[in-house]
VEXTORGU-316650 format. One line per 4 residues: their letters; for each residue x, y, z of C-alpha. Coordinates in pm, whole numbers, plus 50000, padded with zeros to 5 digits. Example, Ala and Ser with C-alpha at 12.3 -4.5 7.8 and 13.67 -1.06 7.14 Angstrom:
# residues 2
as> 51230 49550 50780; 51367 49894 50714;
This chain:
# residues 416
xxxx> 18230 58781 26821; 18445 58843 27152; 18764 59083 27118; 19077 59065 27339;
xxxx> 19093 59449 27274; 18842 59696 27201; 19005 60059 27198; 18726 60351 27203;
xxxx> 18909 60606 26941; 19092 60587 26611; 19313 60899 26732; 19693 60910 26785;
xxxx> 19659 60715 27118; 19389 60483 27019; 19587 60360 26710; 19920 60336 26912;
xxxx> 19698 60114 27139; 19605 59907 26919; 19897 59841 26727; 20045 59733 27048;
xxxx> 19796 59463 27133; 19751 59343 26829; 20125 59261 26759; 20146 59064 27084;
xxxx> 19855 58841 26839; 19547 58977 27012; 19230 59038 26841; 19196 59364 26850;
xxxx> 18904 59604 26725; 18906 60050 26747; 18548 60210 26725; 18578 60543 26607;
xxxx> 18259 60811 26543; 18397 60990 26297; 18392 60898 25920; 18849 60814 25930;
xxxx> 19091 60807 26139; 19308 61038 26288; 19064 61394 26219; 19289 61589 26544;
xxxx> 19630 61454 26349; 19535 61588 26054; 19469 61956 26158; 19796 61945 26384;
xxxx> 20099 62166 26305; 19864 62358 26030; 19841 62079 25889; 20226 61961 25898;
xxxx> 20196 61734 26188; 20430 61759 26474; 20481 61396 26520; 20695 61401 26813;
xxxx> 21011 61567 26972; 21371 61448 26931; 21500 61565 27285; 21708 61328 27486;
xxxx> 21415 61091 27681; 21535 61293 28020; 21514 61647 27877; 21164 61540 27755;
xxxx> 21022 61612 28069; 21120 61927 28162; 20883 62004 27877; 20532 61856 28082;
xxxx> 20339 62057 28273; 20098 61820 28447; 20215 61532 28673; 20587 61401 28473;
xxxx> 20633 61154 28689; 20302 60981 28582; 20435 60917 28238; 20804 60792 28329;
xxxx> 20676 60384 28258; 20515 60505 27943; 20741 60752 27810; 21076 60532 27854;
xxxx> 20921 60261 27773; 20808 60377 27409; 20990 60712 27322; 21027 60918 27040;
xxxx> 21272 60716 26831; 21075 60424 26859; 20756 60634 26769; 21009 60792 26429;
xxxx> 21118 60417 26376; 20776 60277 26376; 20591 60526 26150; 20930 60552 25906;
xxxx> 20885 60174 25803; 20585 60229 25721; 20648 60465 25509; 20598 60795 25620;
xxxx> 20967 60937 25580; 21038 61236 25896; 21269 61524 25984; 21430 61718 26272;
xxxx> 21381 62075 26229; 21447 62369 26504; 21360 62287 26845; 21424 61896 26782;
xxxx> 21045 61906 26643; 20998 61586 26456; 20748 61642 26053; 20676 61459 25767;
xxxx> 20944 61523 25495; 20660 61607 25296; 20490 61796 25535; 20161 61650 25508;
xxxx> 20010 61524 25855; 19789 61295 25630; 20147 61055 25560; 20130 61068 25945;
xxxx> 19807 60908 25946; 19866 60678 25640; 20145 60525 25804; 20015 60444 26153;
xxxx> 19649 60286 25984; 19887 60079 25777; 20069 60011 26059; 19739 59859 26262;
xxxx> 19578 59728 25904; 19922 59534 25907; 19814 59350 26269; 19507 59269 26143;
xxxx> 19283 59545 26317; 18926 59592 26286; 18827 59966 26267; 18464 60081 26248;
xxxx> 18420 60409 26155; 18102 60590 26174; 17989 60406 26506; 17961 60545 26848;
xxxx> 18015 60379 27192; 17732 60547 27439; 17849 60288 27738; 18160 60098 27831;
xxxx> 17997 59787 28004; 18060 59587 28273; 17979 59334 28559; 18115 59213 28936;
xxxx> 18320 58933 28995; 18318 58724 29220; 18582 58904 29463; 18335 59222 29390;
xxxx> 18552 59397 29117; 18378 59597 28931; 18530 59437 28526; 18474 59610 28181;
xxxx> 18373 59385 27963; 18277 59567 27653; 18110 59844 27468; 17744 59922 27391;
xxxx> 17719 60103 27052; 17466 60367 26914; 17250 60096 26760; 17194 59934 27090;
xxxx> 17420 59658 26987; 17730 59519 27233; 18061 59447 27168; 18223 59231 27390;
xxxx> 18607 59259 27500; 18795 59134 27711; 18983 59434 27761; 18902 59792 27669;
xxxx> 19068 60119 27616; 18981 60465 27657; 19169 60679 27376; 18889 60962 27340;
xxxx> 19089 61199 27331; 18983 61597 27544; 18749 61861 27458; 18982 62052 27220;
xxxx> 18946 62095 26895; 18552 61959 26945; 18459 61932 26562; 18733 61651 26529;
xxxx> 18494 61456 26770; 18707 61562 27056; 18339 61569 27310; 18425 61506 27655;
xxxx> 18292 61112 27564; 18604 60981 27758; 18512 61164 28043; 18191 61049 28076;
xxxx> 18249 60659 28061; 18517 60718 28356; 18275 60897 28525; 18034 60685 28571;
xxxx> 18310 60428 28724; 18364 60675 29007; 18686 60808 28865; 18760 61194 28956;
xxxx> 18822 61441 28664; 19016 61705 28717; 18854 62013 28598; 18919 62094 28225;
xxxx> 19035 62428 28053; 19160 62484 27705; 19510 62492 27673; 19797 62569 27447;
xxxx> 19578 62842 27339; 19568 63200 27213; 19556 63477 27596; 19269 63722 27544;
xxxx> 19404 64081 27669; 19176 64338 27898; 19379 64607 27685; 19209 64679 27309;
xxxx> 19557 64800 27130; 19706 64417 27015; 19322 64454 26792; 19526 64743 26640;
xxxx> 19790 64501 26548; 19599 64197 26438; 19764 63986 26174; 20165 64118 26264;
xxxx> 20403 63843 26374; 20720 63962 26613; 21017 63718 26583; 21275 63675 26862;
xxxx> 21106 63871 27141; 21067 63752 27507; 20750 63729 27758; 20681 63717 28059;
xxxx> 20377 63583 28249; 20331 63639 28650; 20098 63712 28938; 19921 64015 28887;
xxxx> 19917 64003 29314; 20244 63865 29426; 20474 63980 29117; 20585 63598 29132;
xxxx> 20679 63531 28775; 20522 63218 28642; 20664 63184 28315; 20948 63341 28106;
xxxx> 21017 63256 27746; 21189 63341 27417; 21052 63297 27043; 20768 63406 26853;
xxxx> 20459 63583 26867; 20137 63715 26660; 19914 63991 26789; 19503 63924 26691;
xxxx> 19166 64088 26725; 19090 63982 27093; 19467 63948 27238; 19750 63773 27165;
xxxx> 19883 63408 27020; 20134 63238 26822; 20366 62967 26971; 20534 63176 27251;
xxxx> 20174 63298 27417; 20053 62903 27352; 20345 62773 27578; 20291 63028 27806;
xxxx> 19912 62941 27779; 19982 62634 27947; 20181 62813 28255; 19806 63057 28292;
xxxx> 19596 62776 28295; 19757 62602 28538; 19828 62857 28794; 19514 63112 28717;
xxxx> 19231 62929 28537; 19065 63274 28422; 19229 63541 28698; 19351 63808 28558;
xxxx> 19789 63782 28506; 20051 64057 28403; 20217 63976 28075; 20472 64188 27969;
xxxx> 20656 64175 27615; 21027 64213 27558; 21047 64385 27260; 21449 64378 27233;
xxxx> 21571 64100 27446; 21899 64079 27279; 21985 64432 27446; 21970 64529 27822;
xxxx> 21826 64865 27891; 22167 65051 27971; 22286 64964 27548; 21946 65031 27415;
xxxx> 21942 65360 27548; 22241 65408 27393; 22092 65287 27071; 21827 65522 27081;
xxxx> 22026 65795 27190; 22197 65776 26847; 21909 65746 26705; 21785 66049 26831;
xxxx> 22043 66288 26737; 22080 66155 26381; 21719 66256 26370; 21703 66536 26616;
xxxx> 21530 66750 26391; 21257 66479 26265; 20887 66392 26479; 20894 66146 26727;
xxxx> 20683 65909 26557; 20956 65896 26237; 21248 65872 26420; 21208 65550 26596;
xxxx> 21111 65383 26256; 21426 65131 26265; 21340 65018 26604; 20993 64828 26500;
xxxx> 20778 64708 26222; 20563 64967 26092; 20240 64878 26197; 20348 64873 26545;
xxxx> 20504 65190 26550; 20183 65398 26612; 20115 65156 26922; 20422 65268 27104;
xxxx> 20421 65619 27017; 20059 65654 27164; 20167 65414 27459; 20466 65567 27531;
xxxx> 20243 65900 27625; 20510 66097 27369; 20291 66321 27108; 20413 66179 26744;
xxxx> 20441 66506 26668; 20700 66602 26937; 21018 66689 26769; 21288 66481 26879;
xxxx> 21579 66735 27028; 21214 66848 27277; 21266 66484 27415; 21383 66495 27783;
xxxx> 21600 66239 27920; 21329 66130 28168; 21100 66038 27891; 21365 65926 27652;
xxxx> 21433 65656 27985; 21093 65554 27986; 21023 65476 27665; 21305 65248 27663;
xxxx> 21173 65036 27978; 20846 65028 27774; 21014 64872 27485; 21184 64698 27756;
xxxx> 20855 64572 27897; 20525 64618 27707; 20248 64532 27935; 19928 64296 27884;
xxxx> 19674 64202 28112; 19582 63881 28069; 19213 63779 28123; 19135 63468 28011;
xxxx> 19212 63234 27744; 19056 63134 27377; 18821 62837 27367; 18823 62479 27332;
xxxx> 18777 62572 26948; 19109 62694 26915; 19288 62517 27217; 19576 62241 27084;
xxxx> 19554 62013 27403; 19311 61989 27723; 19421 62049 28015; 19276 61837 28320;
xxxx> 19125 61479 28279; 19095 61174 28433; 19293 61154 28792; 19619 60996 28745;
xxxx> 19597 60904 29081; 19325 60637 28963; 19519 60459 28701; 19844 60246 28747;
xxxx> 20122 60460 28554; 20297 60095 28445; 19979 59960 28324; 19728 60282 28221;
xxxx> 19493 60035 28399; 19220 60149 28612; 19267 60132 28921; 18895 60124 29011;
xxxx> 18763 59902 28665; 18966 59587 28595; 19056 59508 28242; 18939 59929 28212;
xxxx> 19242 60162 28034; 19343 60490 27979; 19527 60688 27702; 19622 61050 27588;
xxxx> 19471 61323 27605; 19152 61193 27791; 19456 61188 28098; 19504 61465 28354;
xxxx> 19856 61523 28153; 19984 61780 27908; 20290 61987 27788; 20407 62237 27582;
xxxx> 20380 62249 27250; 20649 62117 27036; 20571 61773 26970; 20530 61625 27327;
xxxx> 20154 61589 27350; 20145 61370 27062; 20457 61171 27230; 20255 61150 27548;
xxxx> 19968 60983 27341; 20181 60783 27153; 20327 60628 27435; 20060 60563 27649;
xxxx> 19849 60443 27395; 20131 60167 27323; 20171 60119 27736; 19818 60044 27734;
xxxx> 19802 59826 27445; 20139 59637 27541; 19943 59583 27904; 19655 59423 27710;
């Protein structure tokens, strides 16, 4: 049997892909190693599924780290209300909660993936699960084009396509089949990939206090990530924040994860922690000046109680170089100054990030250099295409990675 479309990888960009080229009436198969579809959906959002972000289309971008203007064709061309419109009629109802981040109203990521296989059972798609593609195949024409023309699959057997897509997905999140396969096949086509690193990941501190801390969220704090040697800040943002047993995490340090990666891959960066953005140093002086004489008389360590949550209060007692025990009329102004520029700016030193085991996205991937952003076609392999994560692209979190599969998946599968 000979397939217009074969698309390597029942993921978010492989079924966008072929949903696309099957509604324009092409026969269209996805080969997928795992035992369903959609494993990396499923686990997304803790398990909510972050479907996409409502932003205006031109806001969306400020939100990509690597190489925007690659994904201008694909992202305008298929954005997220077409991606809410789609997977709404068929049936998978969705929300806009804070941030313009798009969820199932029932907050199950497994109506996510309901809706998009009914979507691509609806255009007649072939999947086969449980099969493996070890080789894309292909052959020269007669202009000396190197043209894919198929698959080979783990039992030796061929699949031929007239067209095929890579939707492999990176290397995060490996045990959802996420093995570096796309990679690989583009590889051996001469295509460049840019080195990988986790991404959207937890930051593992040189400094052993945040183990101290493990477990305690801080809402509405600021960070801010920059060049341990220049002082250039890199990154500055506002949200929240969970201390664990190697560093730190939670959806502030995994945007900022992105910034690290991308400027340091594993030097060491300053990140410092603002623990009361809301109040410049000058008025929270003043704060704890009250503080201090409505508790002149009390330790140290119980008279800043109101300022933090308990567990972290021993942290900046012993941090602030202040004995606990100190009463708090001994307090000089000097040190009264500097423990409010600690709060102020709590400071991490950033080493390296989590693994691929925990990272969200990848970041790196095939060379967008070597595939046509209108197309996602291969600009070495004819009839050879690209899509999601297996791309040198990526953003922060909030629903945009899943909108850059989404849409580049259905630019690839429209191309077909």
């Amino acid at each position: 049997m000979i397939y217009d479309v074969c698309v390597v990888g029942c993921g978010a960009a492989g079924m966008m892909a072929a949903y696309a080229a099957a509604s324009s009436g092409k026969k269209t198969v996805i080969i997928e190693k795992n035992e369903k579809a959609g494993k990396k959906i499923y686990i997304t959002g803790k398990g909510r599924c972050n479907v996409t972000n409502a932003c205006d289309v031109t806001d969306f971008f400020s939100h990509v780290i690597t190489n925007e203007k690659f994904l201008y064709s694909s992202i305008y061309g298929f954005t997220a209300m077409d991606v809410m419109s789609l997977i709404e009629s068929y049936g998978c109802n969705l929300k806009v909660e804070r941030g313009e981040r798009v969820f199932p109203v029932s907050d199950h990521s497994s109506d996510i993936i309901k809706a998009m296989v009914n979507a691509v059972k609806d255009k007649d798609v072939e999947i086969r699960f449980n099969t493996d593609v070890t080789d894309i195949l292909s052959e020269t024409d007669g202009e000396g084009n190197t043209v894919a023309t198929g698959v080979k699959l783990s039992d030796k057997s061929k699949l031929t396509a007239k067209k095929v897509i890579i939707a492999t997905g990176g290397l995060s999140y490996p045990s959802t089949g996420s093995t570096g396969d796309g990679y690989k096949f583009a590889e051996k086509f001469g295509h460049k990939i840019v080195p990988t690193a986790p991404s959207l990941v937890a930051l593992v501190t040189r400094e052993k206090w945040p183990s101290d801390l493990m477990g305690l969220s801080l809402k509405n704090v600021s960070v801010n990530l920059s060049d341990k040697a220049t002082g250039k800040n890199i990154y500055n943002g506002f949200g929240e924040m969970l201390f664990t047993h190697f560093g730190v995490s939670g959806p502030l340090i995994l945007t900022a994860s992105c910034y690290y990666v991308k400027k340091f891959r594993g030097r060491e960066a300053d990140l410092s922690i603002d623990l009361k953005p809301a109040l410049d140093e000058e008025t929270l002086d003043k704060r704890l000046v009250r503080e201090f004489e409505e508790n002149k008389n009390k330790n140290f360590a119980n008279a800043v109680g109101s300022l933090f949550p308990g567990k972290l209060i021993p942290v900046m007692v012993k941090l602030s170089g202040i004995s606990g025990e100190r009463k708090v009329h001994e307090i000089t102004r000097e040190e009264r100054l500097s423990f409010v520029k600690l709060i102020k700016n709590l400071p991490l030193t950033v080493v390296k990030t989590g693994d691929f085991n925990e990272a969200v996205i990848t970041q790196g991937g095939v060379d967008v250099k070597e595939v046509n952003p209108h197309t996602m076609e291969s600009k070495k392999v004819k009839n050879l295409y690209f899509a999601g994560e297996v791309l040198d692209v990526d953003a922060q979190t909030g629903g945009y990675n899943l909108q850059i599969a989404w849409s580049t998946g259905h630019l690839a599968g429209e191309s077909c």
